[in-house]
FIKE-387765 format. One record per residue (C-alpha): z negated, y negated, x; residue number from 1; residue in one letter. Coordinates in steps of 0.25 Angstrom, whole numbers, plus 5000, padded with zeros to 4 digits. Layout:
FIKE-387765
<rec><zz>Z</zz><yy>Y</yy><xx>X</xx><pos>NUM</pos><code>A</code></rec>
...
***
This chain:
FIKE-387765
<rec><zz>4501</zz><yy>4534</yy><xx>5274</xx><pos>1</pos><code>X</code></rec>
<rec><zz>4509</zz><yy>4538</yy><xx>5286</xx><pos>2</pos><code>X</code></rec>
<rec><zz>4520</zz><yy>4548</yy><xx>5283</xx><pos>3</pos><code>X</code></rec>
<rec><zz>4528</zz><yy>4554</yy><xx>5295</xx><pos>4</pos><code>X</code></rec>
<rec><zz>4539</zz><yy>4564</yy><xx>5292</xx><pos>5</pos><code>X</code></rec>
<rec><zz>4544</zz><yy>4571</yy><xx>5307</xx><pos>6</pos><code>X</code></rec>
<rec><zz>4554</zz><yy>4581</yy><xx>5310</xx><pos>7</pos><code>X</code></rec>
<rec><zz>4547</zz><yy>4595</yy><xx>5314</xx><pos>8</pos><code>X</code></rec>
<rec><zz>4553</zz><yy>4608</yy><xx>5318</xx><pos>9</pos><code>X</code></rec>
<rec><zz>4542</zz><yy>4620</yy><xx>5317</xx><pos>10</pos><code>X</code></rec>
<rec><zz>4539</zz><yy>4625</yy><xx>5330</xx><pos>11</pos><code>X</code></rec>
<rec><zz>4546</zz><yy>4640</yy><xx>5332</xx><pos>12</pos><code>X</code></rec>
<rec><zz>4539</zz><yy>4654</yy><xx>5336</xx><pos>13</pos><code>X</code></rec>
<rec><zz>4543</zz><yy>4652</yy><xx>5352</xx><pos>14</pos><code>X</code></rec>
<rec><zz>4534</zz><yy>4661</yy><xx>5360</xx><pos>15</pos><code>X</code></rec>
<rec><zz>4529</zz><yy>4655</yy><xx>5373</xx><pos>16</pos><code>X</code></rec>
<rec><zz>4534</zz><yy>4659</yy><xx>5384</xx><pos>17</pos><code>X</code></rec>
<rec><zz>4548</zz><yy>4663</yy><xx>5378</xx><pos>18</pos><code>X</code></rec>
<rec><zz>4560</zz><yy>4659</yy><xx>5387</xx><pos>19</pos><code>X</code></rec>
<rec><zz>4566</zz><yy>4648</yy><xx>5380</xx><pos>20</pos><code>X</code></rec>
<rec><zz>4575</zz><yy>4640</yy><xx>5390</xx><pos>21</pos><code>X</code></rec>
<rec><zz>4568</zz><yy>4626</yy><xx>5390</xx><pos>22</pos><code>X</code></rec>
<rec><zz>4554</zz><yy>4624</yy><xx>5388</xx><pos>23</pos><code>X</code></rec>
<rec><zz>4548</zz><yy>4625</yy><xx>5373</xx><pos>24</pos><code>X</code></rec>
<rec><zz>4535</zz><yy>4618</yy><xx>5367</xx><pos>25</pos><code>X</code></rec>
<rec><zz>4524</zz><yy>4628</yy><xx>5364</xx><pos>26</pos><code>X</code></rec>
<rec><zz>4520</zz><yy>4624</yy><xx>5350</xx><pos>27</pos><code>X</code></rec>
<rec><zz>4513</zz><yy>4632</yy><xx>5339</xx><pos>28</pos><code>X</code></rec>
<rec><zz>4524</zz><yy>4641</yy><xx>5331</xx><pos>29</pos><code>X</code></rec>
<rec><zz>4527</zz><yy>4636</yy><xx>5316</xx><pos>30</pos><code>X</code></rec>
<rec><zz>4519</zz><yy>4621</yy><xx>5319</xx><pos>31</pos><code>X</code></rec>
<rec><zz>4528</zz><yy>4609</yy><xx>5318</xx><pos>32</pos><code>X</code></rec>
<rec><zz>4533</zz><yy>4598</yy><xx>5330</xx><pos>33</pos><code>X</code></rec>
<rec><zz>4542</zz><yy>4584</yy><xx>5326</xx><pos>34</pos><code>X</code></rec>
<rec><zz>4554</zz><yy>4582</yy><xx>5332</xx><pos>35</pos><code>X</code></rec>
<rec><zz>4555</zz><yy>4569</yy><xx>5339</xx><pos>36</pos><code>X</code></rec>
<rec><zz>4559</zz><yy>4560</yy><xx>5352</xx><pos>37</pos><code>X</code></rec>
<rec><zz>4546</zz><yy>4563</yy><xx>5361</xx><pos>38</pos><code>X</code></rec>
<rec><zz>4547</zz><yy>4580</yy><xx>5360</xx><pos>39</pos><code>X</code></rec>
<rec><zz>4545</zz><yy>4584</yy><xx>5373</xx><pos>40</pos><code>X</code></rec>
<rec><zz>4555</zz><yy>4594</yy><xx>5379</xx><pos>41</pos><code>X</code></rec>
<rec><zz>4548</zz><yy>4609</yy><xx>5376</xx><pos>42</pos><code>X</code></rec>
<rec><zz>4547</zz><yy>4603</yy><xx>5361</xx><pos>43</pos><code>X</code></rec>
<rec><zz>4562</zz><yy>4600</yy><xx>5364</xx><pos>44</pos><code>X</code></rec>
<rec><zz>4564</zz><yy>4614</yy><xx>5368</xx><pos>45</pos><code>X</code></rec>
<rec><zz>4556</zz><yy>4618</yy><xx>5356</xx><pos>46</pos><code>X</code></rec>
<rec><zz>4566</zz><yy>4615</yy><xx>5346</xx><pos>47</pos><code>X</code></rec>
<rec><zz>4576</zz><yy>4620</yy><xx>5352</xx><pos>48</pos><code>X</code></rec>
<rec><zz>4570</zz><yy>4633</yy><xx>5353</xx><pos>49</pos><code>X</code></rec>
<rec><zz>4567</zz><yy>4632</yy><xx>5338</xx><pos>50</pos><code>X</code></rec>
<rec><zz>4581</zz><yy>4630</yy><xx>5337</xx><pos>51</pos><code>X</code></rec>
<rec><zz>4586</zz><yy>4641</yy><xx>5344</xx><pos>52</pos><code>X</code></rec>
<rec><zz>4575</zz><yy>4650</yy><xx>5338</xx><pos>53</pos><code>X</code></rec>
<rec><zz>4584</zz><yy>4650</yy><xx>5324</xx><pos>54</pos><code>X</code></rec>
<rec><zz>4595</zz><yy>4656</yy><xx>5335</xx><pos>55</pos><code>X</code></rec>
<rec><zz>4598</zz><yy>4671</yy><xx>5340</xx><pos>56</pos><code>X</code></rec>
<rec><zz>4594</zz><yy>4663</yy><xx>5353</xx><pos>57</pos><code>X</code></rec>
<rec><zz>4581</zz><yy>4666</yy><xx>5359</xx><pos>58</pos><code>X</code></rec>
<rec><zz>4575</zz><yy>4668</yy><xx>5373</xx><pos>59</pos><code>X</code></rec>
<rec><zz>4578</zz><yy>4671</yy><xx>5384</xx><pos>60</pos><code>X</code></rec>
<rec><zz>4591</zz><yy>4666</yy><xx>5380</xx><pos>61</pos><code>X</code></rec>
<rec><zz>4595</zz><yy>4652</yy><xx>5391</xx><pos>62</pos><code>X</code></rec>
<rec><zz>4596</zz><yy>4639</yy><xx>5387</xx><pos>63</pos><code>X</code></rec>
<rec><zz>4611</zz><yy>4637</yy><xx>5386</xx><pos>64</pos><code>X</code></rec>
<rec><zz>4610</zz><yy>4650</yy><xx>5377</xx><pos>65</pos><code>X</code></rec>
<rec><zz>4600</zz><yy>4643</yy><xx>5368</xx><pos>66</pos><code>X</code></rec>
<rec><zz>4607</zz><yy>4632</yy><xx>5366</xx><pos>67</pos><code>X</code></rec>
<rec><zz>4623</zz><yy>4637</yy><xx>5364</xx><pos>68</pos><code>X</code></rec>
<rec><zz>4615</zz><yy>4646</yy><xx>5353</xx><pos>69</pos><code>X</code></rec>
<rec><zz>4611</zz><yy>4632</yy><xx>5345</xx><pos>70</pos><code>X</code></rec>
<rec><zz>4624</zz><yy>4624</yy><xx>5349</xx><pos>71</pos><code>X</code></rec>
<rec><zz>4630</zz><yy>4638</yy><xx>5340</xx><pos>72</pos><code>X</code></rec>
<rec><zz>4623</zz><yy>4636</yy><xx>5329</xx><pos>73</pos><code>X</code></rec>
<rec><zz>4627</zz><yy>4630</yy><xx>5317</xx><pos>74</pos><code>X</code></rec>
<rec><zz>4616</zz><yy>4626</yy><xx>5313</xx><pos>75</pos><code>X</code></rec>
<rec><zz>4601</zz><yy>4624</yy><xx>5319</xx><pos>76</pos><code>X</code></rec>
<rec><zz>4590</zz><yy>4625</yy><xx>5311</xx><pos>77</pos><code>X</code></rec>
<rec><zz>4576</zz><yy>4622</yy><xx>5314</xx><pos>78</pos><code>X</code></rec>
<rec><zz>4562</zz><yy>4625</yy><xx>5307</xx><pos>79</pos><code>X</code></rec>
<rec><zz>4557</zz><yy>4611</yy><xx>5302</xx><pos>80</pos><code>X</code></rec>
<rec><zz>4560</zz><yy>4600</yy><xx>5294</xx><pos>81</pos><code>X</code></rec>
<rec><zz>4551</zz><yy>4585</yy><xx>5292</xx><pos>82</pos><code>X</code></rec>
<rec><zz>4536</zz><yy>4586</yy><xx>5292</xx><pos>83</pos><code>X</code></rec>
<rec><zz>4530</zz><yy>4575</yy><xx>5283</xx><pos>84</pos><code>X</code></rec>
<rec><zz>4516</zz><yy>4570</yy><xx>5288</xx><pos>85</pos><code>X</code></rec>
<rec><zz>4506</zz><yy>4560</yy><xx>5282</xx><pos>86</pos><code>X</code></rec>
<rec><zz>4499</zz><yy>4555</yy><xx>5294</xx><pos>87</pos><code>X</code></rec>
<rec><zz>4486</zz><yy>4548</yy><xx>5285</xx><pos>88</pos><code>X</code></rec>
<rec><zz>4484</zz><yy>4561</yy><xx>5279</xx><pos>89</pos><code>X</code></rec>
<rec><zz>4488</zz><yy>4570</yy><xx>5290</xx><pos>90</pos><code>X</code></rec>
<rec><zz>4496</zz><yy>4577</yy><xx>5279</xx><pos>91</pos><code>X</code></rec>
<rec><zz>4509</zz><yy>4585</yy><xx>5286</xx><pos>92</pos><code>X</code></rec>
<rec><zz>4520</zz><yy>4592</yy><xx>5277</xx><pos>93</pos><code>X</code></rec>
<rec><zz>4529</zz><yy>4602</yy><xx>5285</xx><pos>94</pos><code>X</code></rec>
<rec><zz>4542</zz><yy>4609</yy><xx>5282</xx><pos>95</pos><code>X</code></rec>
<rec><zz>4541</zz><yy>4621</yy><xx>5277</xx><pos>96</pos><code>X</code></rec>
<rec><zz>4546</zz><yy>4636</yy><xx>5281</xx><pos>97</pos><code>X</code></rec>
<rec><zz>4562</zz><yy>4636</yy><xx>5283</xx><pos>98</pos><code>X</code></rec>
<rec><zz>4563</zz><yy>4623</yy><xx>5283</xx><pos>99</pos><code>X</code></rec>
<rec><zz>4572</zz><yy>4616</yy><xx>5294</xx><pos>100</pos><code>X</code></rec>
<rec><zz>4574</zz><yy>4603</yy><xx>5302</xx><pos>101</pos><code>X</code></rec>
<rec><zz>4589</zz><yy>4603</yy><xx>5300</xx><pos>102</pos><code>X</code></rec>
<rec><zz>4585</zz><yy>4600</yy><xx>5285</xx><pos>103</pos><code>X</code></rec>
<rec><zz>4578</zz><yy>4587</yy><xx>5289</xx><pos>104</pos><code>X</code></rec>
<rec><zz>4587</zz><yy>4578</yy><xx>5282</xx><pos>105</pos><code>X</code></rec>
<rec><zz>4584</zz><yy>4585</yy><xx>5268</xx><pos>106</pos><code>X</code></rec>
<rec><zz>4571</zz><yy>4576</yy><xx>5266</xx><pos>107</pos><code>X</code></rec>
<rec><zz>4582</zz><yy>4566</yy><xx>5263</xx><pos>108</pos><code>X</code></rec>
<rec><zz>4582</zz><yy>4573</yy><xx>5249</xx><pos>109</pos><code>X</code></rec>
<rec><zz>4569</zz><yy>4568</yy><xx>5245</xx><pos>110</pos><code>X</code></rec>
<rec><zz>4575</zz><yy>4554</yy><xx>5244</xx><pos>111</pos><code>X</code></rec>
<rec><zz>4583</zz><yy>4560</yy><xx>5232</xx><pos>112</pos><code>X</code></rec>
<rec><zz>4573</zz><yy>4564</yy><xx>5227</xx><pos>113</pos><code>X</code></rec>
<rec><zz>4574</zz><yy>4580</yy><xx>5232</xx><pos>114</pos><code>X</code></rec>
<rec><zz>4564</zz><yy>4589</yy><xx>5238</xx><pos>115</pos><code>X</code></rec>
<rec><zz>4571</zz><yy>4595</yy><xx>5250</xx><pos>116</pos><code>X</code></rec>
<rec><zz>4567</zz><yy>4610</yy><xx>5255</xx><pos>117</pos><code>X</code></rec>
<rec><zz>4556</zz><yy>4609</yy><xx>5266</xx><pos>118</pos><code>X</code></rec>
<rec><zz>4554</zz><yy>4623</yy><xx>5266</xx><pos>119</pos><code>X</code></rec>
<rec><zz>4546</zz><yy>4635</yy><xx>5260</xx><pos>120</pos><code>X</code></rec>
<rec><zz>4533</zz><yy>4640</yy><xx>5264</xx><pos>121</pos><code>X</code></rec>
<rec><zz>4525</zz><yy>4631</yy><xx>5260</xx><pos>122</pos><code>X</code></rec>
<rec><zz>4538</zz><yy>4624</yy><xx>5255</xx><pos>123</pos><code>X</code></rec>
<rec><zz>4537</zz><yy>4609</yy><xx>5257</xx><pos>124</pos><code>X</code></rec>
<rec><zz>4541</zz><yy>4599</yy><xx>5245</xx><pos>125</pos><code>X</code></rec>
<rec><zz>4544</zz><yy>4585</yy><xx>5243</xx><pos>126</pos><code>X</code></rec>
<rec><zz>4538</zz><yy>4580</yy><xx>5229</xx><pos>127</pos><code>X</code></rec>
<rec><zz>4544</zz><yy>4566</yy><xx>5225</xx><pos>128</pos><code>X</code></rec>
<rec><zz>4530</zz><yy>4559</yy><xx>5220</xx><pos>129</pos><code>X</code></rec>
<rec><zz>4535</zz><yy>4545</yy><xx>5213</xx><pos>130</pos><code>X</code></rec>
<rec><zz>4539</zz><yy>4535</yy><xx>5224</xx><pos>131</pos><code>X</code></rec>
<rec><zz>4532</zz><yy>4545</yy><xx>5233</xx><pos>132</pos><code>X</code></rec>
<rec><zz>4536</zz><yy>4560</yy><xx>5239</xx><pos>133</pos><code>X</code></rec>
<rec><zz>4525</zz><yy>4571</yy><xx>5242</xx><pos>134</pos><code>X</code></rec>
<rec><zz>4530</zz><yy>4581</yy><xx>5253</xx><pos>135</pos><code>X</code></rec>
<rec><zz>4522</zz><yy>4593</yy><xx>5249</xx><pos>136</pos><code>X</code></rec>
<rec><zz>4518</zz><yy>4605</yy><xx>5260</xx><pos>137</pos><code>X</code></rec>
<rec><zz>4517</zz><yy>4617</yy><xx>5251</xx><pos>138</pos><code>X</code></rec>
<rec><zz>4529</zz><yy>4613</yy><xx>5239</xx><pos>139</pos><code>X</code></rec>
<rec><zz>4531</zz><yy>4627</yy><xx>5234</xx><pos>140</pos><code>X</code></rec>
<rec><zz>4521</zz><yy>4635</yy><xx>5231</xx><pos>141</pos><code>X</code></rec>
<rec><zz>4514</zz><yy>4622</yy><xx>5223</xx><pos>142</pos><code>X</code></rec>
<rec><zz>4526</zz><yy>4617</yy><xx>5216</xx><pos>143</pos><code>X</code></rec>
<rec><zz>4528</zz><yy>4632</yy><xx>5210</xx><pos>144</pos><code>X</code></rec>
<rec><zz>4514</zz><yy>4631</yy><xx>5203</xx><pos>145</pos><code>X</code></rec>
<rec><zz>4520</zz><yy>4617</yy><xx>5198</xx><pos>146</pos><code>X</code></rec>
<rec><zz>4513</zz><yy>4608</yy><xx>5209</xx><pos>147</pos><code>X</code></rec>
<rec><zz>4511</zz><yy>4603</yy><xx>5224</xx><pos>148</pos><code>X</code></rec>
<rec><zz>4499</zz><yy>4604</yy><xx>5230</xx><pos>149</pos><code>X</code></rec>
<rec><zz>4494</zz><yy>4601</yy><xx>5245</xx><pos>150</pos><code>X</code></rec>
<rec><zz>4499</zz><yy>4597</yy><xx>5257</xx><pos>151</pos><code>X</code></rec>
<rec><zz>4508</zz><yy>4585</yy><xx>5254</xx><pos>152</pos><code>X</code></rec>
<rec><zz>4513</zz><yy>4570</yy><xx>5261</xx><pos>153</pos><code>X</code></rec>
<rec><zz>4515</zz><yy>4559</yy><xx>5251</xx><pos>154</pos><code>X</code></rec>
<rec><zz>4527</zz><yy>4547</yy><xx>5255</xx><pos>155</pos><code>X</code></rec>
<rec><zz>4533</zz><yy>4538</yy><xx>5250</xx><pos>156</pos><code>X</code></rec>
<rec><zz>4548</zz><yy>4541</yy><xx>5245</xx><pos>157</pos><code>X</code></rec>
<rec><zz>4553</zz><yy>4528</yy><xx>5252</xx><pos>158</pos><code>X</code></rec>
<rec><zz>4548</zz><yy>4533</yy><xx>5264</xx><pos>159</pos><code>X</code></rec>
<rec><zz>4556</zz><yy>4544</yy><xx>5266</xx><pos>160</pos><code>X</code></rec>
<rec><zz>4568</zz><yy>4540</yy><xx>5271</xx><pos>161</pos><code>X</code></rec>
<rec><zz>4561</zz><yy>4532</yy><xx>5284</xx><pos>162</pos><code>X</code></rec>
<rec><zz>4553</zz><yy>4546</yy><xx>5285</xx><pos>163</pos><code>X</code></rec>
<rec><zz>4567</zz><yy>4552</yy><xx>5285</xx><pos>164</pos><code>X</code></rec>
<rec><zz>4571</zz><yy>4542</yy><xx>5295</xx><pos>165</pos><code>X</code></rec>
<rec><zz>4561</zz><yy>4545</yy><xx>5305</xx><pos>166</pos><code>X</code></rec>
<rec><zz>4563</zz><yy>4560</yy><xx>5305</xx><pos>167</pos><code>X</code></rec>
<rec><zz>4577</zz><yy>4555</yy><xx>5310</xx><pos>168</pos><code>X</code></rec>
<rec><zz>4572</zz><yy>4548</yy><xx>5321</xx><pos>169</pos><code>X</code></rec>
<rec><zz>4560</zz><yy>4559</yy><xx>5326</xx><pos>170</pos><code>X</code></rec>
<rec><zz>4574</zz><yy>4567</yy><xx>5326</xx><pos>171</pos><code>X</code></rec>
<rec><zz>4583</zz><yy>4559</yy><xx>5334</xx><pos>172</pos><code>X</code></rec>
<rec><zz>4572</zz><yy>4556</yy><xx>5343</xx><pos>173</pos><code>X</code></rec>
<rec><zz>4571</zz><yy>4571</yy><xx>5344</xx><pos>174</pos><code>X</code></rec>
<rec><zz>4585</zz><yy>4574</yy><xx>5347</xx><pos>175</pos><code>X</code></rec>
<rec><zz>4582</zz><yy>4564</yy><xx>5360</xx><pos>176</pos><code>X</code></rec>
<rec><zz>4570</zz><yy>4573</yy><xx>5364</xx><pos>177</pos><code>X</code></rec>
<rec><zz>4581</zz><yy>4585</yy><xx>5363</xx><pos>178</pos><code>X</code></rec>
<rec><zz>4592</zz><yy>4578</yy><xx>5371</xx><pos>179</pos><code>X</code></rec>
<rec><zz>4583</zz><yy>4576</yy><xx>5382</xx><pos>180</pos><code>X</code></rec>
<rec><zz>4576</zz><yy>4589</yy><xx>5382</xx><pos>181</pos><code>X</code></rec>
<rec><zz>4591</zz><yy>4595</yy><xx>5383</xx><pos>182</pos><code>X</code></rec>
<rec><zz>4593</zz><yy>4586</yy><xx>5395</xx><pos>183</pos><code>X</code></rec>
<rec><zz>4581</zz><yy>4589</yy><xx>5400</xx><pos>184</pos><code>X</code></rec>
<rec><zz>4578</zz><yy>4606</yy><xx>5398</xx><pos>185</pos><code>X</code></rec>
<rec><zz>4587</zz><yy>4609</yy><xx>5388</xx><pos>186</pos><code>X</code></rec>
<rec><zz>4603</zz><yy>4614</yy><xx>5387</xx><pos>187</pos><code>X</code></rec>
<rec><zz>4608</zz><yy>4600</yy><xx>5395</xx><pos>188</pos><code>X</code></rec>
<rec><zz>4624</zz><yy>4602</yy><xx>5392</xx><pos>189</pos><code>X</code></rec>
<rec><zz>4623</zz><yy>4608</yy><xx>5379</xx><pos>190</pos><code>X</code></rec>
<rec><zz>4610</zz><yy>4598</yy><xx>5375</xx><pos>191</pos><code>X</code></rec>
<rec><zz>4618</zz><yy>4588</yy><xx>5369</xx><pos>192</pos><code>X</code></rec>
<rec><zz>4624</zz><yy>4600</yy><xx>5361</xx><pos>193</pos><code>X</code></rec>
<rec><zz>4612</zz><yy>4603</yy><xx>5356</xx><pos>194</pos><code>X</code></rec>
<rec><zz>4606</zz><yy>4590</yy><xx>5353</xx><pos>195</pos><code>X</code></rec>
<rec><zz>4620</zz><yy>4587</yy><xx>5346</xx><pos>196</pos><code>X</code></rec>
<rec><zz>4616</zz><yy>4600</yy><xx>5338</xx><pos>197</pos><code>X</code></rec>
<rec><zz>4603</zz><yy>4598</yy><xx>5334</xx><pos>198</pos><code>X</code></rec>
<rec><zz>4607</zz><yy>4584</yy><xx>5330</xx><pos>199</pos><code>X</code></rec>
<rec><zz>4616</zz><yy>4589</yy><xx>5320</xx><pos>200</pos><code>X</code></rec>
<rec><zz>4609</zz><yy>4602</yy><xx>5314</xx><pos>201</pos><code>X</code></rec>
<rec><zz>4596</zz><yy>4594</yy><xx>5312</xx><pos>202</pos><code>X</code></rec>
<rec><zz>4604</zz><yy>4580</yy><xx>5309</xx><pos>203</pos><code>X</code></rec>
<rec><zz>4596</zz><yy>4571</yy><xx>5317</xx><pos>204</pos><code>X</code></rec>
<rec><zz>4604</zz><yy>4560</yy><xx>5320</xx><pos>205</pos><code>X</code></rec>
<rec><zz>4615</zz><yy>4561</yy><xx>5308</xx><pos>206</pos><code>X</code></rec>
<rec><zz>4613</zz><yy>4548</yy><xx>5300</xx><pos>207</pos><code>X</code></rec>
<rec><zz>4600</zz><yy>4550</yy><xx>5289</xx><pos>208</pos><code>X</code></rec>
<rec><zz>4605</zz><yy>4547</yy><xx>5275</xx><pos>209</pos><code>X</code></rec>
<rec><zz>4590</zz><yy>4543</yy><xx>5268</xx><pos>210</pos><code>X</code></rec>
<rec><zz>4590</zz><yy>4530</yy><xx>5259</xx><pos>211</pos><code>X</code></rec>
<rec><zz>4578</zz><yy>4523</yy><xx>5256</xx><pos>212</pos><code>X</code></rec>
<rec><zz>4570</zz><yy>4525</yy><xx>5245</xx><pos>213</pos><code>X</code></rec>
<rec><zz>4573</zz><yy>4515</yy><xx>5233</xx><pos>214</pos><code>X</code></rec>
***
């Protein structure tokens, strides 16, 4: 059994084309990409589009405008969460509708023995299974009638807090990917601003309270 849990943001409506200030990745709308250290630069750009897509601020508005508008905000927000993949199986369990990255750390809850909210439709779930947990695709609907059914990834519960761990990591390494890409094609000046910003609102490099499992 390999188990692999990866930071992802789902990939926002931008049209081709659309005259977003730096160059942006052309993926399929509503799919999901992992954050990590060797995102190339248009991936870069693609998350801070999505970032700015929860704004007021859309094209043709100019780079510096873009990024003022997020250095604003009190709060960045970004449709994702962790995606939990059995890579023997090919099993894969995403976050749900409305659920965000900024809310990564919550799986830490699991390790007290809570289900944290992964989102609705089809409402991810965390059943705690013995010494085991089962993170279930479709939570809601199934539970109502009294049970789970279907798409699900098993681990073990001591596992969790290396999983945890890892995430951290991809993140960090993530957050190096972005100060380049700021160096590089982005805001320059106001780039460490923003990095500084994302850093906080989606608590990357804050110190991970998880304790392993006795």
């Amino acid at each position: 059994m390999v188990i692999t849990m990866e930071a992802v943001i789902e990939v926002p409506a931008v049209t081709d084309g659309s005259p977003w200030p730096w160059p942006v990745a052309a993926m399929a709308p509503g799919s999901w990409w992992v954050l990590k250290a060797s995102c190339a630069d248009d991936r870069v750009g693609l998350f801070v589009t999505a970032l700015a897509g929860q704004l007021d601020v859309q094209p043709p508005g100019g780079r510096d405008e873009v990024v003022d508008a997020l250095l604003a905000e009190d709060f960045l927000i970004a449709a994702g969460g962790l995606q939990v993949r059995d890579s023997t199986i090919g099993t894969v369990v995403t976050p749900g509708c409305c659920a965000g990255l900024e809310d990564w750390r919550d799986w830490a809850q699991v390790l007290i023995g809570d289900s944290p909210w992964l989102g609705h439709d089809p409402g991810p779930e965390v059943e705690i299974v013995g010494d085991g947990l089962r993170v279930w695709q479709d939570g809601g609907p199934n539970r109502n009638r009294g049970r789970w059914a279907g798409v699900h990834v098993d681990l073990p519960h001591r596992a969790l807090p290396g999983l945890l761990s890892g995430v951290q990591r991809g993140l960090v390494g993530f957050l190096d990917a972005l100060t380049g890409w700021a160096t590089r094609v982005g805001p320059q000046q106001r780039g460490t601003s923003l990095v500084k910003a994302i850093d906080k609102n989606f608590a990357i490099t804050a110190p991970l309270d998880v304790q392993p499992f006795r």
